[in-house]
C-alpha positions as CSV (number, residue, x, y, z in Angstrom):
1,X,-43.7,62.4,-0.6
2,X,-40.1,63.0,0.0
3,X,-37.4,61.0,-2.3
4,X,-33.9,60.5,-1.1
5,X,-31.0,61.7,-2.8
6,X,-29.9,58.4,-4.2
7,X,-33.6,58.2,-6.1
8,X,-33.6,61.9,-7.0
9,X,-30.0,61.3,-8.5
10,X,-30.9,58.0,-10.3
11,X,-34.2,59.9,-11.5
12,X,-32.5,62.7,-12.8
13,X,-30.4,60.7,-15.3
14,X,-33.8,59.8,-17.4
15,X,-33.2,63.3,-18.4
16,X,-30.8,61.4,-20.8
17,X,-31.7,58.9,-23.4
18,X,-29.2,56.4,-22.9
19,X,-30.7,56.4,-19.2
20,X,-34.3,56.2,-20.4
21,X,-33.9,53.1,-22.3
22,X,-32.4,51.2,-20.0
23,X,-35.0,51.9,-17.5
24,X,-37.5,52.3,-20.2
25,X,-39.2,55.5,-17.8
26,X,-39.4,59.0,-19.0
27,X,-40.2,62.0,-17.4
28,X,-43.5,64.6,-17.8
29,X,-43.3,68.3,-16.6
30,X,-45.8,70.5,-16.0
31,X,-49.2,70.0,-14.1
32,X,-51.4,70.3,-17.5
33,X,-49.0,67.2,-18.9
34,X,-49.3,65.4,-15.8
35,X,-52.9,65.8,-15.7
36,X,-53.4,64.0,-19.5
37,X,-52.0,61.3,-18.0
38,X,-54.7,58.2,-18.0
39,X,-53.1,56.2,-15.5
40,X,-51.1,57.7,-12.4
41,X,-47.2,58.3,-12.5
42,X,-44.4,56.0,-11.3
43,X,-43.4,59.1,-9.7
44,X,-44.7,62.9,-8.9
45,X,-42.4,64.7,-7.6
46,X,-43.7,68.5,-6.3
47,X,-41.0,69.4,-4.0
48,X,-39.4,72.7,-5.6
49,X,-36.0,71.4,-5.1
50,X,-37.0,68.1,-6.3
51,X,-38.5,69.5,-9.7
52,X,-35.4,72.2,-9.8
53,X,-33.3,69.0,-9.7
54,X,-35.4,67.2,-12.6
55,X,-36.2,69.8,-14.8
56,X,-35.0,70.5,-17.6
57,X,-36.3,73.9,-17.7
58,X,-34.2,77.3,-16.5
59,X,-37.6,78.1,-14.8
60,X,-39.6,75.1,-13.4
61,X,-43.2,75.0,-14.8
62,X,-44.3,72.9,-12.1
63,X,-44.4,68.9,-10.9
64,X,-42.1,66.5,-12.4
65,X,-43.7,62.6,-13.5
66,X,-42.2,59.6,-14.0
67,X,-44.0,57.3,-16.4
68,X,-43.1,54.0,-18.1
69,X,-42.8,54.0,-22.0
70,X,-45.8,54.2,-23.8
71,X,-45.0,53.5,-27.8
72,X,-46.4,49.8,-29.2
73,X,-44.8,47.7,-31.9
74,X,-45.5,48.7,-35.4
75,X,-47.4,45.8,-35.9
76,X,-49.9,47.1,-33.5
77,X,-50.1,50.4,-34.9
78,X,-50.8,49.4,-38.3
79,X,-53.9,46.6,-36.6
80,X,-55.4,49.6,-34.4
81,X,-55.2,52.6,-36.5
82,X,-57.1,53.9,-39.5
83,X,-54.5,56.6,-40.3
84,X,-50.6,56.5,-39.8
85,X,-48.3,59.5,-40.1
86,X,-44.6,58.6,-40.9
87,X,-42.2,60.8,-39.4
88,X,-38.6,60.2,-41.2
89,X,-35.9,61.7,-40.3
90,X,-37.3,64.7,-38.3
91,X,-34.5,65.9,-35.9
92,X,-36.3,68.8,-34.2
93,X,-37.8,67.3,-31.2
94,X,-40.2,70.3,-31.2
95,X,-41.4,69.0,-34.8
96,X,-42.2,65.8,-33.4
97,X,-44.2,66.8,-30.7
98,X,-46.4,69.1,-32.9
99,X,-46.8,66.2,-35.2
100,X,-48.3,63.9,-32.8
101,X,-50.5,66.6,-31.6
102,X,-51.7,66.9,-34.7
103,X,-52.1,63.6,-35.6
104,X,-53.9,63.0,-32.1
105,X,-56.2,65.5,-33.0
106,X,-57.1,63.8,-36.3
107,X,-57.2,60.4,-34.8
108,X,-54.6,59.3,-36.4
109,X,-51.3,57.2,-35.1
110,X,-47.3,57.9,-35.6
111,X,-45.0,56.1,-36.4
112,X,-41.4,57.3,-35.7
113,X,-38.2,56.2,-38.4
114,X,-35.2,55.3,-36.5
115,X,-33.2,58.4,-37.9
116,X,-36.3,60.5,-36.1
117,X,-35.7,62.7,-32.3
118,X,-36.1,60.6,-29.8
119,X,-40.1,60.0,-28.4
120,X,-38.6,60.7,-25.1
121,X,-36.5,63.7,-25.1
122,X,-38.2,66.4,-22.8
123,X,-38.7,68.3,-25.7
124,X,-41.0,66.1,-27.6
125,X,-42.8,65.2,-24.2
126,X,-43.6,68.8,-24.0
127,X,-44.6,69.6,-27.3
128,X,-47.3,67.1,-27.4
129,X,-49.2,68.5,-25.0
130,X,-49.8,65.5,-23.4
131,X,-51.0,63.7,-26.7
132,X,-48.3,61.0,-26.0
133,X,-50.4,59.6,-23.5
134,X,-53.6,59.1,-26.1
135,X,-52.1,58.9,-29.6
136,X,-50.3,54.9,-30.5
137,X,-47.4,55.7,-31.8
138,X,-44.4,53.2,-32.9
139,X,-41.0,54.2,-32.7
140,X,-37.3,52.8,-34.3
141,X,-39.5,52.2,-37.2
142,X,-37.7,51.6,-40.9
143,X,-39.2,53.7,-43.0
144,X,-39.2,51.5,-46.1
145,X,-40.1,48.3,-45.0
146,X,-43.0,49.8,-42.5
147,X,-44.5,52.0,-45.8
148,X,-45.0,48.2,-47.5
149,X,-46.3,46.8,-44.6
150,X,-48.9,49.5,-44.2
151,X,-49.7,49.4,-48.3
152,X,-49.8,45.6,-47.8
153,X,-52.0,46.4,-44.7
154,X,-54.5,48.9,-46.9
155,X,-52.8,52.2,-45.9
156,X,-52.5,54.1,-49.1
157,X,-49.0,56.4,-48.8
158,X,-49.6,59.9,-49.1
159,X,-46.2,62.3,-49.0
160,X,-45.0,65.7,-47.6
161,X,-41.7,66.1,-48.6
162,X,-39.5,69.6,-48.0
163,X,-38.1,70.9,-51.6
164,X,-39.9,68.7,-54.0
165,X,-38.6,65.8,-52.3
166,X,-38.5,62.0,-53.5
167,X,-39.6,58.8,-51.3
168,X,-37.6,57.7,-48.7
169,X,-34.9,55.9,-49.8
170,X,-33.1,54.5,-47.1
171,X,-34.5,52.2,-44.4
């Protein structure tokens, strides 16, 4: 399919957040991502200058997606999952990604504190490996008041902390 340049311009601003929000899509690259996908893209762009234009890559790893936000209300996340990780305060969006790979593969569901990279940043999207698309995960999540909901819930708190670290201590 061919987009015009008013849609490959409008698509190209999810590349940033404030853009994604607003329209509440994000974008996938790379035909192994795409293909983890359970449900078909808004979008699939495969045209090279297309993807060029999309990418956020200096070399294009192949088709770009657009697909609607995925994450569910911490409410849900604590009701649906028998293990939580709680990610606070990780900037690298690299980090996040692996985490919810990991956690995917466990079977476990993410929650992400609001001081955390953003779900949605390319980055992330690509370091899951397409686990966003089958782990729940919660996002803009206090950390303090979402640790006693889960104890409240059953969830018993278990820490990883850099440096000998303390609980979190702000929200």
């Amino acid at each position: 399919m061919t987009y015009s340049n008013a849609t490959l311009k409008r698509l190209a601003k999810l590349k940033q957040k404030k853009h994604r929000e607003a329209d509440r899509l994000f974008l996938a690259e790379g035909q192994s991502l795409v293909e983890e996908a359970p449900t078909p893209p808004e979008h699939l762009l495969t045209d090279l200058d297309a993807v060029k234009r999309l990418s956020t890559l200096t070399t294009p790893t192949g088709p770009v997606a657009v697909f609607p936000f995925l994450d569910v209300p911490a409410a849900e996340l604590l009701e649906k999952s028998e293990r939580i990780v709680l990610l606070h305060g990780v900037q690298d969006p690299g980090n996040v990604g692996t985490v919810i790979r990991t956690a995917h593969a466990f079977g476990a569901g993410v929650a992400l504190s609001t001081d955390t990279a953003d779900l949605y940043n390319p980055k992330t999207v690509r370091a899951t490996m397409g686990s966003i698309f089958h782990a729940p995960i919660a996002r803009e999540v206090l950390s303090l008041p979402f640790l006693k909901k889960a104890e409240a819930s059953g969830f018993t708190a278990t820490a990883a902390v850099p440096h000998g670290g303390e609980r979190p201590s702000s929200p």
